[in-house]
C-alpha positions as CSV (number, residue, x, y, z in Angstrom):
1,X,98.7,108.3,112.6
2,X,98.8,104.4,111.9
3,X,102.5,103.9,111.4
4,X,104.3,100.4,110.8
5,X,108.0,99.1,109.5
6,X,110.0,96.8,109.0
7,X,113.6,96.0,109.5
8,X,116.7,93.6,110.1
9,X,118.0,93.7,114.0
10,X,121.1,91.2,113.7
11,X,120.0,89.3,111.1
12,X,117.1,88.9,111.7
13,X,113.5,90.4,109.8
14,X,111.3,92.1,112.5
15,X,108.8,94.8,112.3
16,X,107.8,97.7,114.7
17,X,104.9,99.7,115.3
18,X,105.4,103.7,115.3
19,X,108.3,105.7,114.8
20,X,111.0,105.4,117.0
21,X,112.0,108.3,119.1
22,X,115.9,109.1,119.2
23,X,117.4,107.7,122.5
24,X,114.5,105.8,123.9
25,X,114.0,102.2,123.5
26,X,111.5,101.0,120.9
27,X,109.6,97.2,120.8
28,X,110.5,95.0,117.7
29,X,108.4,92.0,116.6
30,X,109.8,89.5,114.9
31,X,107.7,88.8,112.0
32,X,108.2,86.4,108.6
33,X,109.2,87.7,105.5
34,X,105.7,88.6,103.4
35,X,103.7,88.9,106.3
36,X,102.8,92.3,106.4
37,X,102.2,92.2,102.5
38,X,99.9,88.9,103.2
39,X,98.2,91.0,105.9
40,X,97.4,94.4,103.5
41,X,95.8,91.8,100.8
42,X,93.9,90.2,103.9
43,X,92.1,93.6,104.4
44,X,90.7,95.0,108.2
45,X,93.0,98.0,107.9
46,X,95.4,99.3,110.3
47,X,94.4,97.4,113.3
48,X,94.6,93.6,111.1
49,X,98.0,94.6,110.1
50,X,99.5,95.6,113.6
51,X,98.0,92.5,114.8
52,X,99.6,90.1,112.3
53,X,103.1,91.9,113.3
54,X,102.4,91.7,117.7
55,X,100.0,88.8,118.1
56,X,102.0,85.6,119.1
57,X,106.1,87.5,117.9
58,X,108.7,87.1,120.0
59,X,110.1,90.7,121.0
60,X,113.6,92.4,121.2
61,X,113.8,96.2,122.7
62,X,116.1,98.4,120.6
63,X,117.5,101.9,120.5
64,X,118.3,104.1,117.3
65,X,122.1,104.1,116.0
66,X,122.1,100.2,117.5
67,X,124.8,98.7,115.3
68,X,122.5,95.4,114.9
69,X,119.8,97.4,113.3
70,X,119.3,98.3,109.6
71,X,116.1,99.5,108.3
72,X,114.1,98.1,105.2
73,X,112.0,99.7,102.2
74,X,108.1,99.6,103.5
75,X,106.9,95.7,102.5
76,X,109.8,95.5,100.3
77,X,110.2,91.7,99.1
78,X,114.2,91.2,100.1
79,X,113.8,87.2,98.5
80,X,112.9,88.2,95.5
81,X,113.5,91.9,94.4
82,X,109.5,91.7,93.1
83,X,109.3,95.4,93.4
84,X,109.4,98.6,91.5
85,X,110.2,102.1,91.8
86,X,108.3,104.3,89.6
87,X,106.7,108.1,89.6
88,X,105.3,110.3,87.8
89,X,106.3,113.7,86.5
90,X,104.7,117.3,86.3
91,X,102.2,116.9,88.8
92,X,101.9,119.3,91.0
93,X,99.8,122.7,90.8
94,X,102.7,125.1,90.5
95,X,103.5,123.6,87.4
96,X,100.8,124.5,85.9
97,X,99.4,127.9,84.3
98,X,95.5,127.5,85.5
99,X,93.5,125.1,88.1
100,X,91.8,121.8,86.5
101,X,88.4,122.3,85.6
102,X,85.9,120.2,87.7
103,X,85.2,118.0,84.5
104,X,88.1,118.3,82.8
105,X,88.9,115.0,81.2
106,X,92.1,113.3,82.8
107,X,95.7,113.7,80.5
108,X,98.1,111.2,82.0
109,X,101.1,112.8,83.4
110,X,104.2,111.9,82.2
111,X,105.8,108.8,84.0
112,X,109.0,106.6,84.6
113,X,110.4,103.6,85.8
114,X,113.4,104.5,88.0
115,X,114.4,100.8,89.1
116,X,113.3,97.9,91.1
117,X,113.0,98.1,95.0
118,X,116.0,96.8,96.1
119,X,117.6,100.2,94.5
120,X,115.9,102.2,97.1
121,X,117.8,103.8,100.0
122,X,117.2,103.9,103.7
123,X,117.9,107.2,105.7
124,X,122.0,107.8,106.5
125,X,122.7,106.0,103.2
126,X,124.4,107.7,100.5
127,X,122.6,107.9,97.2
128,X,124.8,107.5,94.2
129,X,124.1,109.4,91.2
130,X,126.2,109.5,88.0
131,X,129.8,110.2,87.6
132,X,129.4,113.7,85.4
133,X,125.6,114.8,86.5
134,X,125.0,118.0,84.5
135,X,122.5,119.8,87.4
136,X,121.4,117.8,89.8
137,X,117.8,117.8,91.7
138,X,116.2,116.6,94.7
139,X,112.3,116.0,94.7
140,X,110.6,115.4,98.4
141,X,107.8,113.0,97.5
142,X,104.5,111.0,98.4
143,X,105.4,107.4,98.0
144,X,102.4,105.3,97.6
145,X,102.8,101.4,98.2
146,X,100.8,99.2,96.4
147,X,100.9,95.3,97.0
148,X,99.4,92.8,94.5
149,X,97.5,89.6,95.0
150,X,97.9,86.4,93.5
151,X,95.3,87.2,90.8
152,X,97.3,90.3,90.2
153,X,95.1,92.8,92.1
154,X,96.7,96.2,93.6
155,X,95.9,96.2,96.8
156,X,97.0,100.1,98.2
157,X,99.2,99.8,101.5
158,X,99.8,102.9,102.7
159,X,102.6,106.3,102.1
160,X,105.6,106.8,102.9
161,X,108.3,110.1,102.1
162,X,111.2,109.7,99.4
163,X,113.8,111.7,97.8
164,X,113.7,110.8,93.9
165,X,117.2,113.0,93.4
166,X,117.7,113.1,89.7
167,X,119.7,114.8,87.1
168,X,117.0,117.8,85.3
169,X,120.2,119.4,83.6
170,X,120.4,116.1,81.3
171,X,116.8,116.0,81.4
172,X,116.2,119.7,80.2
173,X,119.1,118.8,77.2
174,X,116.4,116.6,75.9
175,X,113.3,116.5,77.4
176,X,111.7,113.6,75.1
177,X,115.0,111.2,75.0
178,X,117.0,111.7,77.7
179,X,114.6,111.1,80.4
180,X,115.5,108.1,81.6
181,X,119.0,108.8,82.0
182,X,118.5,111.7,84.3
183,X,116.4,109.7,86.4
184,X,119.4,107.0,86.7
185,X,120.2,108.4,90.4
186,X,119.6,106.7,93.4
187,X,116.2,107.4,95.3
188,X,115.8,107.4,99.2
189,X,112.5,106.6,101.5
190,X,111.9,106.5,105.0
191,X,111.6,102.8,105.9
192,X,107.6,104.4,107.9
193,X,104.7,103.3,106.2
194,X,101.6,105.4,107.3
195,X,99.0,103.2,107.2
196,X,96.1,105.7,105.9
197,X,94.7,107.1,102.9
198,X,97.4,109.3,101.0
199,X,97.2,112.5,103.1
200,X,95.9,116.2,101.7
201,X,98.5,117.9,103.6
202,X,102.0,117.2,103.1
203,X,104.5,120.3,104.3
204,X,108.1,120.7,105.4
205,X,111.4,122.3,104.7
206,X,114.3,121.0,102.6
207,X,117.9,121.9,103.6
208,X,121.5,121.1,101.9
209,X,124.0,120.8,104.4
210,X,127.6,121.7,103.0
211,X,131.0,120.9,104.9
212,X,128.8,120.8,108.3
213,X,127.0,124.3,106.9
214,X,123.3,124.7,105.6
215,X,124.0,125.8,101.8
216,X,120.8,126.3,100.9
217,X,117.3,125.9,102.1
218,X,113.9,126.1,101.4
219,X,110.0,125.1,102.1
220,X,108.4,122.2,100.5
221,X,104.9,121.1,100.1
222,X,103.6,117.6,98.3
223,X,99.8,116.2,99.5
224,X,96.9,116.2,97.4
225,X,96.1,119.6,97.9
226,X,99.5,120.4,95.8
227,X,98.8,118.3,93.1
228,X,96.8,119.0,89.8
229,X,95.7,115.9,89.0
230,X,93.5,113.0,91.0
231,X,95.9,110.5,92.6
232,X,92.3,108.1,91.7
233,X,92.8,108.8,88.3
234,X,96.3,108.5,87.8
235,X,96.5,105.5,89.7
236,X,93.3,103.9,87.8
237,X,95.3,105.1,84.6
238,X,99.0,103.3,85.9
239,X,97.2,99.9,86.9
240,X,95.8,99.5,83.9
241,X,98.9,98.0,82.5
242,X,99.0,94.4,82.9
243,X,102.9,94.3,83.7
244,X,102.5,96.5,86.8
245,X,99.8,94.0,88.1
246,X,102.4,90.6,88.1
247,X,101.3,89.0,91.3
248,X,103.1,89.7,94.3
249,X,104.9,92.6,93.0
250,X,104.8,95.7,95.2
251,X,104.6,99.0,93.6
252,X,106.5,102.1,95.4
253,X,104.9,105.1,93.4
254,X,105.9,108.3,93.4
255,X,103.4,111.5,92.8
256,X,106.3,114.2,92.0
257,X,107.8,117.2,93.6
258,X,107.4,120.9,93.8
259,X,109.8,123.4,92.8
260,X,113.3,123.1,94.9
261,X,117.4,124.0,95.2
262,X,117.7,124.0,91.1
263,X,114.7,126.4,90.8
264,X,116.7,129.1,93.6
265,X,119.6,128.4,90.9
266,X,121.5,125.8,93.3
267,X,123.7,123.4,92.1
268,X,124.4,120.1,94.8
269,X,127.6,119.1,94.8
270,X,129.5,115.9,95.5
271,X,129.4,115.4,99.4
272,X,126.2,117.6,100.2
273,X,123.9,115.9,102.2
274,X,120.3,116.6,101.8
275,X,118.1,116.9,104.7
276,X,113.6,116.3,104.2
277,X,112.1,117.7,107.5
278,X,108.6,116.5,107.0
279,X,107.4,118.6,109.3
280,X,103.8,118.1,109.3
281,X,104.2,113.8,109.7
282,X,107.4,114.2,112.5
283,X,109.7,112.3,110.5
284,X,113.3,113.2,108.4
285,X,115.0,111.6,105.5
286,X,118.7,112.6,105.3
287,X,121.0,111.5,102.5
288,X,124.8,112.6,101.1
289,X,125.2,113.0,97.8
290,X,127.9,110.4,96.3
291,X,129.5,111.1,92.6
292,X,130.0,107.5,91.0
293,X,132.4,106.2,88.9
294,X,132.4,106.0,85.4
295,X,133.5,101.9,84.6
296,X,133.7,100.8,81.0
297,X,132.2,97.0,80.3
298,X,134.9,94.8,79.4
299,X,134.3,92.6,76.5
């Protein structure tokens, strides 16, 4: 698997090819901001965007847990927040009382806009949900980036994993209005973008971790072969909006999530930290849950 990232090493952007192995030391290249994003418009696949990161970069070596080093969103535009996180809902197979007919004409799942890219979380960060969440929900997901041109052409970048935790016991209050509100929770991604097509085989297990204890636990899957719908046809469908085609903006989309922790009867709780073992790609997204604070605006 093609893997590539990006992230700051004291204060500095620099990129890295792989994913870095706990305890060993691991190349960075120091690369411009929008480079990799000039290099997925560009074309020539994998190989044209590790060169753009390695060819002519000065280097640092690094290990994990390095105090300089803070990882960033896959491509995300730190200059200008150009970015947006949004999903879609009801997706996947389980969901579903029957298999989709072969020529079935294409229903658009349901879909939201959770927030712009510089909302998103990195791994070890705590996401922030709500002060009062009524149920809570996590959801380990297929992340698709998408990069536009200048014309305001998608150009499809690669996957990564995410964690689009949410509140489903607002949601289920009021399925039709309150939405948006349940999905006002922060969202977490690994920073690895897999630079291949999105994969048909996605499996791993999902743990919540209580006071150093596993509370509950449970095995996930999320590729294509999970899925009821065509990711071609509901990202043929999404694009068609004009406003999700701005040039230069980078679109981190989300294809939805199995059944999880509320589905067992679960309930997360303030402090829990939940733990994505994607087993089948090597790589973990951990996160604690953090309550917010309810602030009134001041006039």
């Amino acid at each position: 698997m093609s893997v590539i990232f990006e992230c700051e090493y004291n204060g500095r952007r620099y990129a890295g090819l792989g994913v870095p192995v706990p305890g060993e030391r691991h190349t960075l290249y120091e690369v411009a901001e929008g480079r990799l994003r000039e290099a997925v418009i560009a074309g020539g696949g994998p190989a044209a965007v590790a060169a753009a990161v390695t060819e002519g970069a000065g280097t640092v070596s690094v290990t994990l847990g390095d105090p300089g080093l803070r990882f960033l969103p896959p491509l995300l535009p730190t200059g200008s927040n150009n970015a947006l996180v949004n999903g879609f809902m009801g997706t996947h197979r389980s969901k579903f009382d029957r298999a989709p007919e072969p020529d079935e004409e294409f229903t658009p799942p349901n879909y939201y806009l959770k927030g712009f890219g510089s909302w998103l979380r990195m791994p070890g960060e705590p996401l922030v949900t709500p002060a009062d969440p009524v149920w809570l929900l996590e959801e380990p997901e297929i992340g698709l980036v998408y990069v536009n041109d200048e014309d305001g052409t998608p150009h499809y970048a690669g996957y990564t994993f995410g964690n689009d935790l949410n509140d489903i016991g607002l949601h289920l209050k009021n399925k039709w209005a309150w939405t948006p509100y349940a999905k006002l929770c922060e969202t977490s991604v690994t920073p690895w973008l897999f630079l291949e097509e999105p994969p048909q085989t996605v499996t791993g297990r999902m743990t919540i971790e209580r006071e150093g204890a596993t509370a509950w636990g449970g095995d996930f899957s999320c590729g294509l072969d999970s899925l009821y719908h065509r990711v071609e046809d509901m990202t043929q469908y999404l694009f068609s909006y004009p406003l999700l085609r701005r040039p230069g903006l980078v679109n981190y989309l989300l294809l939805g999530a199995d059944k999880a922790s509320y589905h067992d009867g679960f309930r997360i709780e303030d402090g829990d930290r939940l733990v994505i073992d994607v087993t089948s790609h090597g790589v973990e997204l951990a996160n604690v849950v953090q309550y917010g604070q309810a602030v009134a605006a001041r006039s």
